[in-house]
mmCIF file of the C-alpha atoms, coordinates in Angstrom:
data_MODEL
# 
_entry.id   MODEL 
# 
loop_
_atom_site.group_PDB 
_atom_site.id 
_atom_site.type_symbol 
_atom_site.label_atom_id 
_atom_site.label_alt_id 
_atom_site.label_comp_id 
_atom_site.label_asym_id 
_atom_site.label_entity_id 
_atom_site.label_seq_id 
_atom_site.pdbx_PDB_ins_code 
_atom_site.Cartn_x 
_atom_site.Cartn_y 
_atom_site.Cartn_z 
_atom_site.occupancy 
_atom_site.B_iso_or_equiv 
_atom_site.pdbx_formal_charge 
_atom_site.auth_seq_id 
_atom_site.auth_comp_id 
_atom_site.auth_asym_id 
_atom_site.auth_atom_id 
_atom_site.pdbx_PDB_model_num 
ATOM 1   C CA . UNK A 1 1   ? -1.894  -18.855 4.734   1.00 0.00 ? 1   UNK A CA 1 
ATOM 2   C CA . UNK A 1 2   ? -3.164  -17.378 1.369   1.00 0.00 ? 2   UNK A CA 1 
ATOM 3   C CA . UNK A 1 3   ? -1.243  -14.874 -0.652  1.00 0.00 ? 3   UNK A CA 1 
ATOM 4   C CA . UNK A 1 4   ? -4.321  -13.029 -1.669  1.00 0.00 ? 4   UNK A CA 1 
ATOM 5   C CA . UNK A 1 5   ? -3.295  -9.318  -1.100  1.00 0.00 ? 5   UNK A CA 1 
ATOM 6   C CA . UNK A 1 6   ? -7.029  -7.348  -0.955  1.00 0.00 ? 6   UNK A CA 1 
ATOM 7   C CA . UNK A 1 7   ? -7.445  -4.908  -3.212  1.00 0.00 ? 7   UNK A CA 1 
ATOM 8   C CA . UNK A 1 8   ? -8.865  -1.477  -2.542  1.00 0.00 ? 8   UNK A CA 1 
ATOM 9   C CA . UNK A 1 9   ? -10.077 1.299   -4.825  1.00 0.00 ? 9   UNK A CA 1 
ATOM 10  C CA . UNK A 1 10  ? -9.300  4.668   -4.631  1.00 0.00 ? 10  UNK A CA 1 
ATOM 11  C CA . UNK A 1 11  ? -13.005 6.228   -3.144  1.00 0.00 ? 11  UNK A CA 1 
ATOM 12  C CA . UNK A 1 12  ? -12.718 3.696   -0.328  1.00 0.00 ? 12  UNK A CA 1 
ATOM 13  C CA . UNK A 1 13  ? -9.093  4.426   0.379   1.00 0.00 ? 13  UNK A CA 1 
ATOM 14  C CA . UNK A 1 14  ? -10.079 7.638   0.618   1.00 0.00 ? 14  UNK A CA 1 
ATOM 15  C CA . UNK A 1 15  ? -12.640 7.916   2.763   1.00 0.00 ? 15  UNK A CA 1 
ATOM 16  C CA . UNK A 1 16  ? -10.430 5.456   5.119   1.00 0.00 ? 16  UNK A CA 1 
ATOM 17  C CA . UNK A 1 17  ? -7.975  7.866   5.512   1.00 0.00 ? 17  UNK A CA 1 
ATOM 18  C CA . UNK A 1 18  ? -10.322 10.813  6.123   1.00 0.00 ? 18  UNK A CA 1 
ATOM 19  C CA . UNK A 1 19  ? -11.519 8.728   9.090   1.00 0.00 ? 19  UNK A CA 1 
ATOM 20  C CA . UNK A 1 20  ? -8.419  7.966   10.279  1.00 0.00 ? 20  UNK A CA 1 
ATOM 21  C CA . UNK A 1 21  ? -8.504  4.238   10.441  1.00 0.00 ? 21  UNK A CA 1 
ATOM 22  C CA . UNK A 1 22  ? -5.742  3.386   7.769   1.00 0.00 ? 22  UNK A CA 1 
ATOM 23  C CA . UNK A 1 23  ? -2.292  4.606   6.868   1.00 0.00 ? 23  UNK A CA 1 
ATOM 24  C CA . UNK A 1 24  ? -1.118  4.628   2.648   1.00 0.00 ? 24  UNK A CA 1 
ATOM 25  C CA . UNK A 1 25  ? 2.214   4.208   2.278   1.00 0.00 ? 25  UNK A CA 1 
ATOM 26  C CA . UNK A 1 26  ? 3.838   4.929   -1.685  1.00 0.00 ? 26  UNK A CA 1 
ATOM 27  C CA . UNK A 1 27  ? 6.416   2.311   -2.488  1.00 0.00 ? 27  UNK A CA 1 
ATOM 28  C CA . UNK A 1 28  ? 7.675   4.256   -5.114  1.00 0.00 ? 28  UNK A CA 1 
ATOM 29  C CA . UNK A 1 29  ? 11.209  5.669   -5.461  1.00 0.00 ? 29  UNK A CA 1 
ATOM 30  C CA . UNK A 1 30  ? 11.456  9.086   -4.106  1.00 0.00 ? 30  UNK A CA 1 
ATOM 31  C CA . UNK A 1 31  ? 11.817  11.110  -7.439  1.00 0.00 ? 31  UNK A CA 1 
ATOM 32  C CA . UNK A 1 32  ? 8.547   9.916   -8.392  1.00 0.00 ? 32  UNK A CA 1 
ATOM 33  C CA . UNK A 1 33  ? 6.801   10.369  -5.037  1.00 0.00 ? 33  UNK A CA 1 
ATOM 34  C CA . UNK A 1 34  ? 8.456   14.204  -4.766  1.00 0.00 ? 34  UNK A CA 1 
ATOM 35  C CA . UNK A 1 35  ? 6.506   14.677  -8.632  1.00 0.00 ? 35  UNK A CA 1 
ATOM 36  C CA . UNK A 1 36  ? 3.470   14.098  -7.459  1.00 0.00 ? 36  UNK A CA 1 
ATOM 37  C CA . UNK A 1 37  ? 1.808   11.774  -4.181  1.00 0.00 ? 37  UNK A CA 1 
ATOM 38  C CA . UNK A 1 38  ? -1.122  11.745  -2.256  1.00 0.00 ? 38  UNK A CA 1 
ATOM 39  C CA . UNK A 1 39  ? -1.223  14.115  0.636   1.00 0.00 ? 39  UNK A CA 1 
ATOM 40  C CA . UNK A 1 40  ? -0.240  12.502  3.483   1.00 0.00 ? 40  UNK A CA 1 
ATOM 41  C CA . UNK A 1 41  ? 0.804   9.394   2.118   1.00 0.00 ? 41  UNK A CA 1 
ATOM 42  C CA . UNK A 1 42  ? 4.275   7.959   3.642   1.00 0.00 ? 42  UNK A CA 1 
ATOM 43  C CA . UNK A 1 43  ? 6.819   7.250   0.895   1.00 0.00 ? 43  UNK A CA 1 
ATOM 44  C CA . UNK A 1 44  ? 8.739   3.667   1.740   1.00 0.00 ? 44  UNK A CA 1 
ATOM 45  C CA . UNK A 1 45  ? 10.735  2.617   -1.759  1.00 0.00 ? 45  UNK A CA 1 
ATOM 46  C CA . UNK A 1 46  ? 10.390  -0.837  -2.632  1.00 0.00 ? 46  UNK A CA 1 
ATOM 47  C CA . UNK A 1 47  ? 14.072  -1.069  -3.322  1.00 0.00 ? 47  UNK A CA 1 
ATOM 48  C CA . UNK A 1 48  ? 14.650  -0.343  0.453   1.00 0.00 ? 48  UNK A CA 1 
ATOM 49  C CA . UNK A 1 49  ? 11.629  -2.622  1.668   1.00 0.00 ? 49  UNK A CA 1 
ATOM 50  C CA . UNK A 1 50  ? 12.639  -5.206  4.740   1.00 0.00 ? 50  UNK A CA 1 
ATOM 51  C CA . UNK A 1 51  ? 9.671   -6.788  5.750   1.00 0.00 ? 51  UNK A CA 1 
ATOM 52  C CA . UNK A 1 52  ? 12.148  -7.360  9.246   1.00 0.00 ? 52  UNK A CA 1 
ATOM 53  C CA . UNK A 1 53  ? 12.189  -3.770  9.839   1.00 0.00 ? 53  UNK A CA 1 
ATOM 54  C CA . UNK A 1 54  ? 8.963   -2.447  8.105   1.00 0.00 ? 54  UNK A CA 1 
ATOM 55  C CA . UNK A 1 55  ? 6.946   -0.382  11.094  1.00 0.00 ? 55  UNK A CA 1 
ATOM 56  C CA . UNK A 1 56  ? 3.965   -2.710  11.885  1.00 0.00 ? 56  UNK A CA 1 
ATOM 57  C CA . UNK A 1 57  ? 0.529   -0.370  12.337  1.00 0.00 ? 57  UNK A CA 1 
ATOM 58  C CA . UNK A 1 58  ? -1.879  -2.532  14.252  1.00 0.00 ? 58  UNK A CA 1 
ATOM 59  C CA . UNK A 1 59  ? -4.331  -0.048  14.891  1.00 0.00 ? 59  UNK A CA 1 
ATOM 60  C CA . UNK A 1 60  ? -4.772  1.171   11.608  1.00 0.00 ? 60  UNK A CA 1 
ATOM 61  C CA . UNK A 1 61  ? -5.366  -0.502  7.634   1.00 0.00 ? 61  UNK A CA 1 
ATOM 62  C CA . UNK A 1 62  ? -2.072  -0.140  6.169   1.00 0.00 ? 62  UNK A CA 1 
ATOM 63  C CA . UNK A 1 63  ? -2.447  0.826   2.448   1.00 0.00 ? 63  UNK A CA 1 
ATOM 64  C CA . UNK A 1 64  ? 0.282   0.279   -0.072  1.00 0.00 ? 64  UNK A CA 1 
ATOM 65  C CA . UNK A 1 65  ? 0.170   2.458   -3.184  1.00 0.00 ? 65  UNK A CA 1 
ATOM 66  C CA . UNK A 1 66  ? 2.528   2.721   -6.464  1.00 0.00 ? 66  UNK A CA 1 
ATOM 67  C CA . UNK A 1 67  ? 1.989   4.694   -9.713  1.00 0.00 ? 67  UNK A CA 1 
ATOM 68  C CA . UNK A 1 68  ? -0.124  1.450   -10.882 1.00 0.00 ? 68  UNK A CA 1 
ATOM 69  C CA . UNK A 1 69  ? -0.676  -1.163  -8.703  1.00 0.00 ? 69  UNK A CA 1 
ATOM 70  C CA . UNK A 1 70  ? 2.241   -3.762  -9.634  1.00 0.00 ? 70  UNK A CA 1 
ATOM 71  C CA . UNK A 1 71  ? 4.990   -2.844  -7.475  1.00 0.00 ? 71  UNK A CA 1 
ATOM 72  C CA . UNK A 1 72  ? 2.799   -2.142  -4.056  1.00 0.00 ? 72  UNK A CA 1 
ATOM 73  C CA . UNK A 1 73  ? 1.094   -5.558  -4.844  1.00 0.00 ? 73  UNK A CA 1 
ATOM 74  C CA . UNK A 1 74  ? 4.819   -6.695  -4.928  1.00 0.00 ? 74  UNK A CA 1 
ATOM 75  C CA . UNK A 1 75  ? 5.247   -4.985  -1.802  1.00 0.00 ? 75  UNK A CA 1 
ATOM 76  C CA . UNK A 1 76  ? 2.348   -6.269  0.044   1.00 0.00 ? 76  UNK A CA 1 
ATOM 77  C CA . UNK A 1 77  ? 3.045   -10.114 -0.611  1.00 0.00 ? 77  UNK A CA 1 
ATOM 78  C CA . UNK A 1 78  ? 6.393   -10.012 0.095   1.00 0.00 ? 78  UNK A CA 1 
ATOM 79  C CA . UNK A 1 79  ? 5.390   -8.249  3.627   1.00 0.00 ? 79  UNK A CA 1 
ATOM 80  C CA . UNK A 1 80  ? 2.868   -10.967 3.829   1.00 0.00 ? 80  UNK A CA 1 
ATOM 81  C CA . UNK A 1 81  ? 5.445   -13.711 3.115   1.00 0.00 ? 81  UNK A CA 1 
ATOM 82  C CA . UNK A 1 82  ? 7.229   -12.693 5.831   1.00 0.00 ? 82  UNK A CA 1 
ATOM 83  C CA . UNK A 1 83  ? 3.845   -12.974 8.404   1.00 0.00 ? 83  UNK A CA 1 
ATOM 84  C CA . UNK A 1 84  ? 3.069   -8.911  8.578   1.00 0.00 ? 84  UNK A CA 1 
ATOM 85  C CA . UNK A 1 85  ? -0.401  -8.764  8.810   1.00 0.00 ? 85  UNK A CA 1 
ATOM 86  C CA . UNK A 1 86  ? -3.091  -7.701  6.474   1.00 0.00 ? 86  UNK A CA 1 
ATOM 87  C CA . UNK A 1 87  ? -1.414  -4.857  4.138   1.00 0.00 ? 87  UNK A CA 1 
ATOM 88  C CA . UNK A 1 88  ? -4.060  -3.684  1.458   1.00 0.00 ? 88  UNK A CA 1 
ATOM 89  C CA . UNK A 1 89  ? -3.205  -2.913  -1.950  1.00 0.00 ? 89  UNK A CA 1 
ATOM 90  C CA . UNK A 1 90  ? -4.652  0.365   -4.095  1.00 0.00 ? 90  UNK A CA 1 
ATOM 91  C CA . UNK A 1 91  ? -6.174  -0.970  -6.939  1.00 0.00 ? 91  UNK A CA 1 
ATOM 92  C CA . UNK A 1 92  ? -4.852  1.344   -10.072 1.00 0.00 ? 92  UNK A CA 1 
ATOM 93  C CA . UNK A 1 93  ? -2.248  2.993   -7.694  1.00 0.00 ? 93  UNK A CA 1 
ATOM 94  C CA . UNK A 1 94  ? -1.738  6.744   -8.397  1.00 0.00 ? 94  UNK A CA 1 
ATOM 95  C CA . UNK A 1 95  ? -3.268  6.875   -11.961 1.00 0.00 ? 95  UNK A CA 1 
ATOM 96  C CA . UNK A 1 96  ? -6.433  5.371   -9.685  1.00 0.00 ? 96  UNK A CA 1 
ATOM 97  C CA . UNK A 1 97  ? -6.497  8.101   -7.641  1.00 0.00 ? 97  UNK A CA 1 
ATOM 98  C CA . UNK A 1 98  ? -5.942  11.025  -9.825  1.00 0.00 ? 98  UNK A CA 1 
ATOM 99  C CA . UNK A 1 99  ? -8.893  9.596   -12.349 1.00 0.00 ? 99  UNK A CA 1 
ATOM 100 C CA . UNK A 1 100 ? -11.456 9.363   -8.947  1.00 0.00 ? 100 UNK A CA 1 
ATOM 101 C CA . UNK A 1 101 ? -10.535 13.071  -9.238  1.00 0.00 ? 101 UNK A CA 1 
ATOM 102 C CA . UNK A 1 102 ? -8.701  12.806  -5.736  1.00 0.00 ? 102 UNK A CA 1 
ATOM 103 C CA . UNK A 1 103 ? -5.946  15.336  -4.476  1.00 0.00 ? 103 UNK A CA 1 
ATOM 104 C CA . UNK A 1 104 ? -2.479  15.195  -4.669  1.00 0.00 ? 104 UNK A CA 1 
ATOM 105 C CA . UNK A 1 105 ? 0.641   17.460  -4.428  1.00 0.00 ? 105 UNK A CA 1 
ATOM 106 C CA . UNK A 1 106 ? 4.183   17.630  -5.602  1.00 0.00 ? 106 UNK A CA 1 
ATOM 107 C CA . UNK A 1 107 ? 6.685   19.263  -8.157  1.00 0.00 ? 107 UNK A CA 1 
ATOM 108 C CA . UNK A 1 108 ? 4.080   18.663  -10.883 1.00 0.00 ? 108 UNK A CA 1 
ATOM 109 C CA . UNK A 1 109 ? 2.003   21.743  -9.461  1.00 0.00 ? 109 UNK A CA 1 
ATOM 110 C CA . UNK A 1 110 ? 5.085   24.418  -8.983  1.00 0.00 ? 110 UNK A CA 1 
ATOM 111 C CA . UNK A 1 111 ? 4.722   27.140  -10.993 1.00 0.00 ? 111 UNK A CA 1 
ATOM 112 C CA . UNK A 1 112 ? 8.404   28.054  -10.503 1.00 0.00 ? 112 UNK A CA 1 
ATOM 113 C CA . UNK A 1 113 ? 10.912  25.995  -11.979 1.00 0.00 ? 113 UNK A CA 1 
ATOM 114 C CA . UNK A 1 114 ? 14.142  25.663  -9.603  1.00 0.00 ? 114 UNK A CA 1 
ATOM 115 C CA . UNK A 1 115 ? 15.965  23.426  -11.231 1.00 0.00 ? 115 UNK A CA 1 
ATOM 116 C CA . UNK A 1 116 ? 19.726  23.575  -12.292 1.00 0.00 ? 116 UNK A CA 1 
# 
């Protein structure tokens, strides 16, 4: 078994999940994902990640995603270690996405600030 994770860029990701045939999930911590994510995109932390009890999604490409690309790369072996099949990595993470010009949504793009 080889612990080559595929990477992905951002325009194919996308396109992916406009067809419907792969799922992104953001392994970044939950502050970070509530700032700003890709819409639609299924926020699983990397500090909770059990590659026991991680859903697997035959049907679809399962996508992991970070701010960068180093801790869903991190992600995706260790699920791989463990025998889960296939996971892709987005190549650049976040920063990847936003500079393809892509959407995303979050706290970043409030206009009212609620905090305490």
């Amino acid at each position: 078994m080889t612990d080559q994770v595929p990477e992905v860029d951002a325009q194919i990701v996308n396109a992916w999940l406009t067809s419907g045939i792969a799922v992104l999930i953001d392994v970044r911590e939950t502050s970070e994902y509530e700032y700003e994510h890709v819409p639609g995109a299924l926020l699983h932390p990397l500090s909770f990640l059990d590659p026991i009890t991680f859903p697997v999604i035959a049907e679809k490409k399962v996508v992991l995603m970070c701010q960068v690309g180093k801790r869903s790369m991190a992600a995706a072996k260790q699920l791989m270690k463990s025998g889960y099949p296939a996971p892709v990595n987005l190549e650049g993470g976040l920063n990847a996405w936003r500079e393809a010009s892509l959407e995303t949504e979050g706290a970043r793009f409030e206009t009212e600030d609620f905090s305490i």
